[in-house]
N, C-alpha and C positions, 0 to 999 in steps of 0.2 A: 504494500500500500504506500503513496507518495502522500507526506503528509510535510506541508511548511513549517518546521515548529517555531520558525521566526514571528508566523502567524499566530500569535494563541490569545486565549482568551483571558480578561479580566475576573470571571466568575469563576476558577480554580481556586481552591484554599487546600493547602496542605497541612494536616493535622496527623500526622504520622507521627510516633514518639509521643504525641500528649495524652493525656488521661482522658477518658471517656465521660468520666463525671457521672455525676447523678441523672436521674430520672427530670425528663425536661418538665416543669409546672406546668400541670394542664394537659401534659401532651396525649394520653389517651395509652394505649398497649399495644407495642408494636407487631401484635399477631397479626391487625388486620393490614398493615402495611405486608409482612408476609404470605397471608392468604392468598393478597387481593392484587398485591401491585410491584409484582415484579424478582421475586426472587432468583436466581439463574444458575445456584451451586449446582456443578457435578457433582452425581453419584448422590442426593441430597435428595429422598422422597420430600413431594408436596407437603404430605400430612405428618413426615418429622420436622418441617420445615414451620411448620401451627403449634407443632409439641414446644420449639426454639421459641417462637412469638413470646407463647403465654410463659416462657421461664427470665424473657428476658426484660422485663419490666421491672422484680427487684429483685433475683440472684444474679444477676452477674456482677456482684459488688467482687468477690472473689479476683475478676478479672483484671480489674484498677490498680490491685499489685501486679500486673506485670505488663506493664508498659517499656517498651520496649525504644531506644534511642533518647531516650533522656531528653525530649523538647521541650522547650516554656512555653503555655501557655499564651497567644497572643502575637507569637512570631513566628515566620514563614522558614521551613528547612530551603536551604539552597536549593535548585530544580534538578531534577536528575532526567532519567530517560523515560521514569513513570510519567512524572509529572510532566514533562514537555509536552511527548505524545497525547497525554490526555487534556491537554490546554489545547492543543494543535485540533483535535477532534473534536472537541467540544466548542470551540471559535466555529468548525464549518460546521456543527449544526446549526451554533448559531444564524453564519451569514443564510444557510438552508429556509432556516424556517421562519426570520424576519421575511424575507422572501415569498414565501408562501403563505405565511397570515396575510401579507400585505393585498395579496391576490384573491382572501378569504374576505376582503375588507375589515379587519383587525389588525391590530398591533402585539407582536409578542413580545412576552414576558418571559427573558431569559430566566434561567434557571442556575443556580449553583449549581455545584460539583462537588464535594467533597473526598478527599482520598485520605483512607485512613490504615492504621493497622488495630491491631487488639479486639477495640471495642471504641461505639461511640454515643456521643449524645444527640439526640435526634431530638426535631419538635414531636417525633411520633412514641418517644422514649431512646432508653441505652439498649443498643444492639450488639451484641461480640460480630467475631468479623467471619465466625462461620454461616449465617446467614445470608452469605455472598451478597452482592452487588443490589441494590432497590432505591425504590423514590420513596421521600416521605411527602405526602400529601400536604400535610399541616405546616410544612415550614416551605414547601417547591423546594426539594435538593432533593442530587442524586448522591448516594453514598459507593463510595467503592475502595477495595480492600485490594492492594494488586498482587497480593498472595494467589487469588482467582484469576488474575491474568499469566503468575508465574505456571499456574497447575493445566490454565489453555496451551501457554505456548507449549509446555509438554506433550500436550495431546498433540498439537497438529506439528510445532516445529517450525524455528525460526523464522524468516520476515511472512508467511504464510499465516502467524496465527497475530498479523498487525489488524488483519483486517476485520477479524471475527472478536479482537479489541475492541474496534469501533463499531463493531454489530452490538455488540452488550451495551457499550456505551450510548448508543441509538436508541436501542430496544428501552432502556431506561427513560433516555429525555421525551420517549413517544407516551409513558407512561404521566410526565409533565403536560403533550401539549393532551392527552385526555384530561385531566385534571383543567385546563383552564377550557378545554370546551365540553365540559360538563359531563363527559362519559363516564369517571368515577363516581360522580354525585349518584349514577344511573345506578352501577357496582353497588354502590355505598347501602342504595335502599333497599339493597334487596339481601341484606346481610341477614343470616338468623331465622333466613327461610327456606324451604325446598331448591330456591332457584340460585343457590349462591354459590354454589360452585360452578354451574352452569355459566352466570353471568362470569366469574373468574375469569374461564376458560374467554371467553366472549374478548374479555380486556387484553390478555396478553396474546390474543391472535391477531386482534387489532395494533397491540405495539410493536410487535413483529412486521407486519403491514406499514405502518409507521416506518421502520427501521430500514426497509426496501422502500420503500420510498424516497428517504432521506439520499439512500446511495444512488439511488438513479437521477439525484437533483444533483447531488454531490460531484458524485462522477463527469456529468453531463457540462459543471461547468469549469469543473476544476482539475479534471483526471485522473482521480486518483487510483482508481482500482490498475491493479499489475494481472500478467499471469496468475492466474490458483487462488487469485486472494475471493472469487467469488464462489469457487467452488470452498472454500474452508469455512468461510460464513455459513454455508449449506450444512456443512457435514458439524458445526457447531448448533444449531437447528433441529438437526436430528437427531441430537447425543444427551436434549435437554427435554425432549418431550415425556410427557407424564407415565406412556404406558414403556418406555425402555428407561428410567430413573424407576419404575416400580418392579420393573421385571428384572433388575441389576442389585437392589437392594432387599427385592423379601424374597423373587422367584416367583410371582404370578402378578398380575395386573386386577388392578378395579375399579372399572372406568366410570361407577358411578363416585369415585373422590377424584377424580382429575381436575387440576385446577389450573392448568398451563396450557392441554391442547398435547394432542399425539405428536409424534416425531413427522407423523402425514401433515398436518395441520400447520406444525408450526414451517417446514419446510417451502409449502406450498404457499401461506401469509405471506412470509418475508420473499420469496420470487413474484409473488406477485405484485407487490407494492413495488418491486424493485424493475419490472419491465413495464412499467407505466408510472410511477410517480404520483396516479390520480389519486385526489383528496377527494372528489367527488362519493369514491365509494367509502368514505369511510363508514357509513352507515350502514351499509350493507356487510361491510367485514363485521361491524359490532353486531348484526343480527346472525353471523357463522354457529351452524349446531354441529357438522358434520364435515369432514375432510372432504367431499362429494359434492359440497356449497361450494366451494369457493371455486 
C-alpha cells in the first residue's frame, strides 16, 4: 500500500505507555460498544468478546499495574512506524469522506484515533487491549492496540498486510460515519430484544461496505492500492467472520449469536462497497439478512 506519511492527520493521539485510568463518569459498559460496534480480534469468539465487555467496566483495575513504556500522562511519545502509518491512513479517510458528506450535502465530523497499549479509558468505559480495535460511540474515537496489527502482519506478511491495516482502520471510522448518520441510534434500539444481534450483524456488514468504499475513493484519487494489497484485505474479511472465529474456537458454529456477519458476508460487503464506492446503497446494505442479498 502507498501511503504519504508526510500526509497525516491532526486527530492521532498516542497514548501508548500511559495508564488506562478509571472508569470514564457517565460512560455507560463497554459491552455494548463490543457487541454492537466493531470489535475485529482474531481467533476472538463474538460472544467471548460480551463475556470481555461486561468484565471490563470494573476488573480490569489489575491491569493499570502494568503499563508498559513508562509515559506521562498528557504528552505525545515520538512517532514511530505505528503511528505515522496510522496518521497517514486516517488523514485519507479523512480527505475521503469530507469529500463525500460534502456530496451527501453534510459536513463531516472527523473523528479521533486513539493508539494505545495495555488498556484504556474510553467515554464508553476502560477497555484492556484484548478487545482489539473498536469505536466508542459516546466520545466518536477509534481505539487501536497495534499488538492487533503486529499479530495481522503475521498472518499475511510484510508490506501485504499494510493494506488490511487500513481495512480495520476503515472498517472502524465507517462504524463513526454510522454513528453521525444515525444507523447506530437504529442498532442502539433494538438492544435487549430478539433482533439484536441481527441488527449487529446488519452494522458491521455495512462498515465493511463502508470500508470498500473508502478504498475505491481512496485509490481512485490517490493510488494507493499495490499488487496483493486487495487481495489480503479479502482474505482478512474472511478470517474475521463469525461462523470461522466460532468454528476455530469451540469446533461448531451458531448462527443464531452471530454478531459480525459470515466470512460470505463480510467478504462480499467490503468488495462490494469497494467496486463502486456508492453511498446510495447504504441503506440497502443496513437492510442485508443473508450473504445471497447482497
Amino acid at each position: 500500500m502507498r501511503v504519504d506519511e508526510s500526509q497525516s492527520s491532526d486527530n492521532v493521539e498516542d497514548r501508548r505507555g500511559m495508564s488506562g485510568g478509571t472508569m470514564a463518569a457517565g460512560g455507560g459498559i463497554l459491552s455494548v460498544v463490543v457487541a454492537l460496534v466493531g470489535v475485529f480480534v482474531f481467533g476472538l469468539d463474538p460472544n467471548q468478546a460480551k463475556q470481555l465487555g461486561n468484565v471490563v467496566g470494573g476488573g480490569a483495575g489489575a491491569l493499570r499495574d502494568k503499563v508498559a513504556g513508562g509515559g506521562e500522562p498528557g504528552k505525545q511519545r515520538p512517532p514511530d512506524e505505528i503511528s505515522k502509518f496510522t496518521s497517514a491512513v486516517t488523514r485519507l479517510t479523512e480527505d475521503v469522506w469530507t469529500e463525500q458528506f460534502r456530496t451527501l450535502g453534510k459536513t463531516y465530523q472527523k473523528p479521533k484515533v486513539v493508539i494505545f497499549d495495555v488498556q484504556v479509558s474510553t467515554g464508553c468505559g476502560t477497555a484492556p487491549s484484548s478487545v482489539g480495535p473498536f469505536y466508542c460511540p459516546a466520545d466518536k474515537k477509534v481505539y487501536l492496540d497495534p499488538t492487533f496489527f503486529e499479530e495481522l502482519e503475521q498472518k499475511l506478511g510484510g508490506s501485504k498486510a499494510s493494506f488490511s491495516q487500513a481495512y480495520v482502520i476503515a472498517h472502524e471510522i465507517g462504524h463513526h460515519i454510522q454513528n453521525l448518520l444515525g444507523y447506530s441510534a437504529r442498532v442502539d434500539a433494538k438492544r435487549g430484544t430478539k433482533q439484536e444481534n441481527d441488527y449487529s450483524v446488519r452494522l458491521e456488514l455495512q462498515a465493511d461496505y463502508l470500508a470498500g468504499c473508502w478504498a475505491y475513493h481512496a485509490d481512485r484519487k490517490y493510488k494507493i492500492l499495490e499488487p496483493g494489497d486487495l487481495e489480503s484485505a479479502v482474505k482478512s474479511a474472511n478470517a474475521i467472520g463469525d461462523d470461522r472465529l466460532q468454528k476455530r474456537s469451540k469446533g461448531w458454529t451458531s448462527p443464531e449469536s452471530y454478531t459480525h456477519g459470515t466470512s460470505e458476508q463480510r467478504v462480499k460487503s467490503f468488495t462490494a462497497g469497494f467496486k463502486t464506492g456508492d453511498l446510495s446503497k447504504l441503506d440497502s446494505y443496513f437492510e442485508v439478512r443473508s450473504a445471497g442479498d447482497l
